[in-house]
TORKE-109109 format. One line per 8 residues: their letters; for each residue x, y, z of N, C-alpha, C. Coordinates in pm, whole numbers, plus 50000, padded with zeros to 5 digits. Layout:
residues N
a = X/Y/Z/X/Y/Z/X/Y/Z  ...
END
This chain:
residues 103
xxxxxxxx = 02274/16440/31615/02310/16393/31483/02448/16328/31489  02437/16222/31440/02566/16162/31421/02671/16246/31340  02801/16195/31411/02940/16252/31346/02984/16183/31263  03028/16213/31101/03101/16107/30986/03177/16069/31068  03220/15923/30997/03352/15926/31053/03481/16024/30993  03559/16045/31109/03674/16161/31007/03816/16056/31001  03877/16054/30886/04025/16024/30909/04095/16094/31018  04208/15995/31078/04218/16053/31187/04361/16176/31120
xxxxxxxx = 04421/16127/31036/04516/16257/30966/04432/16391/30885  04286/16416/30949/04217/16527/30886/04228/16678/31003  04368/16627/31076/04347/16739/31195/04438/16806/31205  04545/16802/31121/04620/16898/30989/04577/16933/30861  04494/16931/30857/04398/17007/30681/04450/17122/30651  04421/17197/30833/04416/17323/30785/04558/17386/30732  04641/17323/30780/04803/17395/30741/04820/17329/30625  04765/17241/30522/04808/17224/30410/04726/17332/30305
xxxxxxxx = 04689/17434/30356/04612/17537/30228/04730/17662/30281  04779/17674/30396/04895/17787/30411/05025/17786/30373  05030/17703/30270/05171/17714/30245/05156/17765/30100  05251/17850/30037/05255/17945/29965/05264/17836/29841  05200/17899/29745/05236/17799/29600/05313/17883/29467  05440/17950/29547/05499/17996/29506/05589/17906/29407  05700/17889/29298/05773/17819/29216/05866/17786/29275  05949/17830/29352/06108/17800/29343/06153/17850/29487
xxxxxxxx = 06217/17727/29570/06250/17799/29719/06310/17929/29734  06332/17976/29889/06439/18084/29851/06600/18039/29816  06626/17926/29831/06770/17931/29772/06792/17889/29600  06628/17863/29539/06663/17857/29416/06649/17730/29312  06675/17637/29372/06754/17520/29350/06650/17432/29349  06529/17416/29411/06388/17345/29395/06281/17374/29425  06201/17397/29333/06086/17407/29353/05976/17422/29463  05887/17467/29512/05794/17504/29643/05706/17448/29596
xxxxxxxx = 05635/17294/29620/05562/17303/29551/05433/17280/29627  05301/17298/29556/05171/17345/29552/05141/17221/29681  05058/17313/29791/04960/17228/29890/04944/17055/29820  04819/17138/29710/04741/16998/29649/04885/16884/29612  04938/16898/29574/05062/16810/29532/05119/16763/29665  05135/16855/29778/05224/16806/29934/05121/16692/29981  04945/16716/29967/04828/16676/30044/04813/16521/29946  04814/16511/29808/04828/16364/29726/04984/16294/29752
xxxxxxxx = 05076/16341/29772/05180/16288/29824/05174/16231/29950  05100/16315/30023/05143/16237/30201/05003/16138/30215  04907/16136/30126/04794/16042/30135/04863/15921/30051  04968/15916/29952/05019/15785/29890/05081/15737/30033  05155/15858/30123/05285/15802/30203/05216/15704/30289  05064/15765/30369/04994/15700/30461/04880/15575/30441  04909/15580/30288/04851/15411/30282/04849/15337/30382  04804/15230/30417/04821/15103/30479/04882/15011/30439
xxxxxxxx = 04943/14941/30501/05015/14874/30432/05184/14871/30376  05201/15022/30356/05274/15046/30252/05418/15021/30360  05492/15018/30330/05636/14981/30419/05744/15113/30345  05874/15129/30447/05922/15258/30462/05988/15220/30273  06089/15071/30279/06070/15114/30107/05997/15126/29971  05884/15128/30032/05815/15126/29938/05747/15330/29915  05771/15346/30066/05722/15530/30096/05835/15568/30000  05960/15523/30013/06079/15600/29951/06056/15588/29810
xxxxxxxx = 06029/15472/29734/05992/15501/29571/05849/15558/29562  05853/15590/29658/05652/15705/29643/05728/15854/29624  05860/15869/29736/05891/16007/29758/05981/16042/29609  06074/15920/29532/06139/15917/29451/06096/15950/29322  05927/15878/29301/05871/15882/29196/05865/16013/29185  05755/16058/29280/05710/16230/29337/05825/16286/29245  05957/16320/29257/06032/16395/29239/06135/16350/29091  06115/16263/29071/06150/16190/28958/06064/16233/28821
xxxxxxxx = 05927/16223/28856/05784/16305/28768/05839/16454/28737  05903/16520/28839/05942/16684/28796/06064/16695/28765  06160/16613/28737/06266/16625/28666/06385/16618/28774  06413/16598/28886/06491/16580/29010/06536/16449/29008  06645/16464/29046/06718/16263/29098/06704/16264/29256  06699/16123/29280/06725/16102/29408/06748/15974/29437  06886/15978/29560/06954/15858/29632/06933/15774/29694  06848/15683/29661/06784/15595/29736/06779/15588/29903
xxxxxxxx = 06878/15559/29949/06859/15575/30124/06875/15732/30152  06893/15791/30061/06846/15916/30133/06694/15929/30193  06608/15923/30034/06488/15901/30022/06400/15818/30136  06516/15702/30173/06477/15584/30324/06401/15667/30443  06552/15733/30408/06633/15861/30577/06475/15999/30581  06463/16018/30456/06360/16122/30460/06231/16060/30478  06196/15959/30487/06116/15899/30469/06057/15890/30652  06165/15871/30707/06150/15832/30849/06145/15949/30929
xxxxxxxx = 06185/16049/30861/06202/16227/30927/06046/16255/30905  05994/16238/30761/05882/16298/30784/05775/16187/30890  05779/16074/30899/05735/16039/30951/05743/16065/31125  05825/16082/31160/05852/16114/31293/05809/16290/31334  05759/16363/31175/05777/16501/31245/05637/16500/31193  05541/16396/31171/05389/16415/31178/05315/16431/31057  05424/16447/30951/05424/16476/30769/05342/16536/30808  05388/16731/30853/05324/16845/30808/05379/16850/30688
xxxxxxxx = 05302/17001/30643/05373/17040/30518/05482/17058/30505  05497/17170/30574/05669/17205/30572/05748/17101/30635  05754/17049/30674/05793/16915/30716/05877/16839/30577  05748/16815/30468/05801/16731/30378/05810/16801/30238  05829/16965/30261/05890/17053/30193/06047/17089/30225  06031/17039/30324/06197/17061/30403/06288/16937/30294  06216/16841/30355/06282/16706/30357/06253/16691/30185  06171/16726/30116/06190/16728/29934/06272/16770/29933
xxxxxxx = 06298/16933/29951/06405/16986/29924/06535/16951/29922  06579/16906/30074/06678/16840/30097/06748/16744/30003  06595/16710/29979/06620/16506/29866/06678/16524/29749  06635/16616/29672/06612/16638/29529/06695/16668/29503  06772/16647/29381/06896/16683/29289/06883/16713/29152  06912/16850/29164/06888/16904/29020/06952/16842/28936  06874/16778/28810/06944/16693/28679/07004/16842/28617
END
């Protein structure tokens, strides 16, 4: 029997259901937020097409929607971290965190 085809980013699935969908990191200050939200975020990031500034007003919007600011080339800078570290989860729970500035 034939095999679907699979996306080839479907071979991290499984670590986007283990991360806790707890509220608020441990230092407080932003939010943990939910798998489903990390898994529609990194499918905007991996469009085709899409170019690193254009990932950064994807990561900006993301966090802009929940009430957070963020510095444009930061957003660049994070942009290229998660990309280089494979956009796991925690990966681009690190690098939100990092980004985000409590209004």
């Amino acid at each position: 029997m034939k095999q679907p085809n699979r996306n080839p980013f479907d071979v991290q699935v499984s670590n986007w259901t283990e991360l806790e969908e707890t509220t608020m990191t441990p230092n407080g200050k932003v939010e943990r937020f939910a798998a489903s939200e990390l898994a529609t975020l990194r499918n905007e990031l991996m469009q085709s097409g899409i170019d690193m500034w254009q990932a950064a007003e994807v990561l900006s919007a993301f966090l802009a929607g929940r009430g957070y600011g963020v510095i444009p080339e930061q957003a660049r800078d994070a942009v290229l971290r998660i990309e280089n570290a494979g956009c796991t989860p925690e990966c681009m729970q690190t690098e939100l965190e990092q980004l985000a500035l409590v209004m």
